[in-house]
C-alpha positions as CSV (number, residue, x, y, z in Angstrom):
1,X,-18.3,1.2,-24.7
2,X,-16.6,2.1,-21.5
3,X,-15.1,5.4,-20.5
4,X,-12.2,3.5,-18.6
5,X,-9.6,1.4,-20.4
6,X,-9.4,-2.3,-19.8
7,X,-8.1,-3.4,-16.7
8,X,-8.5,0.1,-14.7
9,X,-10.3,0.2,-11.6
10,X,-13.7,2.1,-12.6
11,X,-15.5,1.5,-9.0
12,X,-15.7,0.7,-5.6
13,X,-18.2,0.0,-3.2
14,X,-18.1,-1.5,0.5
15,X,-21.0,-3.8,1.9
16,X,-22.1,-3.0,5.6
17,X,-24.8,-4.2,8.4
18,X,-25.9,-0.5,8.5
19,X,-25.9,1.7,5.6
20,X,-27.4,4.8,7.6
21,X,-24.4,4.7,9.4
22,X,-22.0,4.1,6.9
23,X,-23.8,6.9,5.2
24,X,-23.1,9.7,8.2
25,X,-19.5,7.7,8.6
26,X,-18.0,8.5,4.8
27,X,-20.3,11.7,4.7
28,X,-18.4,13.6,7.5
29,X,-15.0,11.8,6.4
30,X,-15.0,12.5,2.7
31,X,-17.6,14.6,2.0
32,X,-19.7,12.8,0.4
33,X,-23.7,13.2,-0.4
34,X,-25.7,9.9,-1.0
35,X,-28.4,8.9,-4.0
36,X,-32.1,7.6,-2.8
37,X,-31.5,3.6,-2.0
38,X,-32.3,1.9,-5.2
39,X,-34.9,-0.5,-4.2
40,X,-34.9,-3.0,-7.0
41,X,-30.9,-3.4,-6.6
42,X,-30.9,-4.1,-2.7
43,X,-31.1,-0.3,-1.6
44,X,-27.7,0.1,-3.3
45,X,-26.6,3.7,-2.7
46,X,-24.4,6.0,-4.7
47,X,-22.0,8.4,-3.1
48,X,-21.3,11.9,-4.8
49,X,-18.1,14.1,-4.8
50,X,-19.4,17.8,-5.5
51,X,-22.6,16.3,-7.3
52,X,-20.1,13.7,-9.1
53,X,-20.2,9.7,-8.6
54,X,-17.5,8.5,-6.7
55,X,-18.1,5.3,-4.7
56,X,-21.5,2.9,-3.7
57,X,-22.6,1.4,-0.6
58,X,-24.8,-1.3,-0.2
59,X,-26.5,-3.1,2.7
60,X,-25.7,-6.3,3.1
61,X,-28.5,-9.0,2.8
62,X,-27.1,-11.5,4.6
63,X,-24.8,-11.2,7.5
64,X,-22.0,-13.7,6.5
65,X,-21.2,-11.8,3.8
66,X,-18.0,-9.7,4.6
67,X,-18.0,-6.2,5.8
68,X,-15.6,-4.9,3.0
69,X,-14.9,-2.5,0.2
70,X,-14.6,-4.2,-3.5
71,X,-12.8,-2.9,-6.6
72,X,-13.9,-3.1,-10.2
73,X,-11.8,-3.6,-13.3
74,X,-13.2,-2.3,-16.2
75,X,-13.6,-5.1,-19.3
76,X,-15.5,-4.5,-22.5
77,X,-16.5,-8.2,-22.2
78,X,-17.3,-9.6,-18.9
79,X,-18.0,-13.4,-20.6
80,X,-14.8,-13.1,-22.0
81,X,-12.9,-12.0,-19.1
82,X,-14.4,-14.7,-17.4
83,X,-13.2,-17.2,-19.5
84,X,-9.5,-15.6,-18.8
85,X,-9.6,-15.4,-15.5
86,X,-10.5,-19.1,-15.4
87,X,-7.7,-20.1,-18.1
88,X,-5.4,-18.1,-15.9
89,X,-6.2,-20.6,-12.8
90,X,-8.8,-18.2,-10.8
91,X,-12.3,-18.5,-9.7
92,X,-15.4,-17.2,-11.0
93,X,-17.1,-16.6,-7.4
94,X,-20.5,-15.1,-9.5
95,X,-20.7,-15.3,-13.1
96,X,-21.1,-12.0,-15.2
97,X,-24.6,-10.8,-14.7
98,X,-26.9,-8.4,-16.4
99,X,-27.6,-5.2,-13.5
100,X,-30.6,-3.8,-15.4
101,X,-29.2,-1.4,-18.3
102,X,-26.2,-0.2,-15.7
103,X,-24.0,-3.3,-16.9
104,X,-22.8,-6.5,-16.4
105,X,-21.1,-7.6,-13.1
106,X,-18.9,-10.5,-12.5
107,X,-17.2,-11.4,-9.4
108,X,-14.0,-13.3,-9.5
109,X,-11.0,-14.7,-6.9
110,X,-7.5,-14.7,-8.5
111,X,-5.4,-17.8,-8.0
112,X,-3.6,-16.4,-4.3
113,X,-7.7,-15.8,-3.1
114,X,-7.9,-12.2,-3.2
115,X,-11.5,-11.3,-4.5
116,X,-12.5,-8.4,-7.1
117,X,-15.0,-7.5,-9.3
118,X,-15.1,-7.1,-13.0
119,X,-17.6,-4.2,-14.6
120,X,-18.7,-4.1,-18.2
121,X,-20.3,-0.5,-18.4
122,X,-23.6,0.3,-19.4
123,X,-25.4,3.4,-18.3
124,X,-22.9,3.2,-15.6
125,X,-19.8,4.0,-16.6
126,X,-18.3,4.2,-13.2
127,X,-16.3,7.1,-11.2
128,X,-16.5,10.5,-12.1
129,X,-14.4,12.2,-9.3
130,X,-11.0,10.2,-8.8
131,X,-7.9,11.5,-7.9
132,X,-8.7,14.2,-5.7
133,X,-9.7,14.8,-2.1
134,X,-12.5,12.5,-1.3
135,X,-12.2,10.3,-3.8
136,X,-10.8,7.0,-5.1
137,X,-7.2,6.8,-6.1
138,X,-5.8,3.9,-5.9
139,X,-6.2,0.0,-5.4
140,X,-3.2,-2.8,-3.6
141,X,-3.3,-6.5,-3.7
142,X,-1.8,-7.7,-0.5
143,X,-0.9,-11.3,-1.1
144,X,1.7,-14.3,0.2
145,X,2.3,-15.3,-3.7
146,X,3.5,-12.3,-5.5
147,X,4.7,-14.1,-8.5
148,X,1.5,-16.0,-8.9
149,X,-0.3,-12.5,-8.7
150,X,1.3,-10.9,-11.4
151,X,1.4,-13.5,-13.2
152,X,-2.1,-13.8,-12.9
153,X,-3.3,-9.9,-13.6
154,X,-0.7,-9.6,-16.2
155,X,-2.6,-12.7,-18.0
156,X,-6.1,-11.3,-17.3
157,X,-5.2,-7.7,-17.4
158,X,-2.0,-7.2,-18.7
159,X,-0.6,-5.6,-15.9
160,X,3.0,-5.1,-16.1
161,X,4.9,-5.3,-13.0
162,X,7.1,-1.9,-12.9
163,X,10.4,-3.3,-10.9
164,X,12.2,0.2,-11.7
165,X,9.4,2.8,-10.3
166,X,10.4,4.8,-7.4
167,X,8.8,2.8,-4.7
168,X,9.2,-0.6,-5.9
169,X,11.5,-3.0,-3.6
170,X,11.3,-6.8,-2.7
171,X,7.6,-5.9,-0.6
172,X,5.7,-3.8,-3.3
173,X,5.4,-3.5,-6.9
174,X,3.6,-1.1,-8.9
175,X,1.7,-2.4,-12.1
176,X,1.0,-0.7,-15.5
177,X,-1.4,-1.6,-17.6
178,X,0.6,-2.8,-20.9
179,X,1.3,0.4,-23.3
180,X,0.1,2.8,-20.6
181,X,2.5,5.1,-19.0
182,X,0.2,5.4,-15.4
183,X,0.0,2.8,-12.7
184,X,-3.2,2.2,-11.8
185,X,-2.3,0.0,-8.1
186,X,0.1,-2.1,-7.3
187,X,0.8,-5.4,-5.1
188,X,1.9,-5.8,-1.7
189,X,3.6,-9.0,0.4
190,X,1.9,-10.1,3.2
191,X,5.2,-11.4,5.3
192,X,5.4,-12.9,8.8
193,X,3.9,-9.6,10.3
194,X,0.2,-10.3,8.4
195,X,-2.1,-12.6,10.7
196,X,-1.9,-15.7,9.6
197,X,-6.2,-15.8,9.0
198,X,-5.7,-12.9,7.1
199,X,-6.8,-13.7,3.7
200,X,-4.9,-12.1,0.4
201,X,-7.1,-9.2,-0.1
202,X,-7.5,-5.8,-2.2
203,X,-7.1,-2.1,-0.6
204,X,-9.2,0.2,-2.5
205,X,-8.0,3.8,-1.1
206,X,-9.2,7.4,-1.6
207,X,-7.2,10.6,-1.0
208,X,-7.5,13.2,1.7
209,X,-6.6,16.9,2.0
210,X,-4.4,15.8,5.3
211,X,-3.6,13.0,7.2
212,X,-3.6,14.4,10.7
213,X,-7.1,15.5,10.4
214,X,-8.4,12.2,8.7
215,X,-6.9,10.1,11.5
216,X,-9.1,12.9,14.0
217,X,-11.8,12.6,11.9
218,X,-11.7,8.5,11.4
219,X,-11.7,8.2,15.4
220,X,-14.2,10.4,16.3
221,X,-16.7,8.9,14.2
222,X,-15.6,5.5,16.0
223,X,-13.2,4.1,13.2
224,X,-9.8,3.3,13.8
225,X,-6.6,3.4,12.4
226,X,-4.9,-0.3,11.5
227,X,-1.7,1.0,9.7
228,X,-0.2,4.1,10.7
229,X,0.6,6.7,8.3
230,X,3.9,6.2,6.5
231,X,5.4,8.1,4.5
232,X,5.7,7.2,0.7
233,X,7.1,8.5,-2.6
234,X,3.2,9.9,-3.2
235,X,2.6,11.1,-0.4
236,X,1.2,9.8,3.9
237,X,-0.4,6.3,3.2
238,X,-2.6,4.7,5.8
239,X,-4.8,1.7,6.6
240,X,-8.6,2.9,8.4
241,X,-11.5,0.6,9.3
242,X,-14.6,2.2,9.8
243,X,-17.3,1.9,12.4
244,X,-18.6,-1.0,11.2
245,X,-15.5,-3.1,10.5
246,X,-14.8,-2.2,6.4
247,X,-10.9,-1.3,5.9
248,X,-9.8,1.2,3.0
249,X,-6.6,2.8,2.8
250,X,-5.8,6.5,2.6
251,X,-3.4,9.2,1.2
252,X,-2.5,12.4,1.1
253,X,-0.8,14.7,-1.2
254,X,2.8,15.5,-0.6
């Protein structure tokens, strides 16, 4: 049993060189307090919102692995999502795997190269803050194949693409998981302006009281700001990186 419905994203968690110093990063910027290192799961570290879950970090254990922050879709049955994802043309990257009596984890590239992670609760059931300041609220696909991307999660997931929402045009589309009113993220097209080695990637992104004082906040701790706030039908979006080189985007309320 999982307390989120298939398809929604039910966690995040960003891999770094240092996790002291992602912990003092996200603690100032968000608030967060941080579970004991779990020793038998690589020191993987829980973040809390007001004593509730709300993202992991985790250091990395080898240092070619990316500096990044993943997403999780929610499945009742990693093996069969698996097998989906691979009739749908992706790539299994690491097949679903037991994580003691948490769950089961399986990490997965969709056809366009973007990489996510698939979470079949167990004891873990995943976020318990979401939606609010300091924590998650939102995921985007950035790819240079839109059509193959929904196509894609609309297989695996069945995502709908939402071509009348207020802020869909030709760049970004909201999706909806099918017979569900909310969008749960949405995809983005990486034009001429993207670097060309910039690889089709996922924006996990958590919401802020206010902008102006994130951005203050985000450099002072030695982040930086890669996409300016802009304004958007939700609210002030923007792209961060943090001290040691993980993006995430945020928002703001209206």
């Amino acid at each position: 049993m999982t307390a989120f419905a298939a398809g929604v994203p039910c966690w995040a968690d960003v891999m770094l060189p240092d996790l002291e110093a992602g912990k003092r990063f996200y603690g100032a910027l968000f608030g967060w307090t941080f579970s004991d290192g779990a020793p038998e799961f690589g020191d993987y570290t829980q973040a809390f919102k007001d004593g509730r879950k709300a993202a992991g970090l985790m250091p990395k254990q080898d240092g070619r692995m990316p500096t990044v922050w993943n997403v999780y879709f929610a499945t009742p049955d990693a093996a069969r999502t698996s097998a989906q994802i691979l009739r749908a043309g992706g790539r299994v990257v690491t097949e679903a795997t037991p994580v003691g009596d948490l769950g089961t984890l399986l990490v997965a590239a969709d056809p366009t190269g973007a990489v996510f992670s698939v979470w079949q609760a167990g004891t873990h059931q995943g976020f318990e803050a979401e939606r609010e300041p300091g924590a998650y609220v939102w995921t985007s696909l950035s790819t240079r194949d839109p059509e193959r991307a929904d196509a894609f999660y609309g297989e695996v997931f069945g995502f709908e693409s939402v071509a009348d929402a207020p802020a869909s045009d030709e760049r970004f589309r909201p999706w909806r998981p099918a017979g569900q009113e909310r969008e749960i993220g949405g995809r983005v097209l990486m034009d001429a302006s993207a670097p060309a080695e910039l690889p089709p990637h996922f924006t996990v992104c958590f919401l802020v009281p206010e902008m102006d004082d994130a951005v203050r906040t985000t450099t002072r701790l030695g982040g930086r700001i890669t996409v300016e706030p802009v304004a958007t039908p939700g609210g002030p979006f923007a792209v961060f990186t943090d001290n040691q080189g993980a993006g995430f985007g945020v928002m703001a309320p209206k």
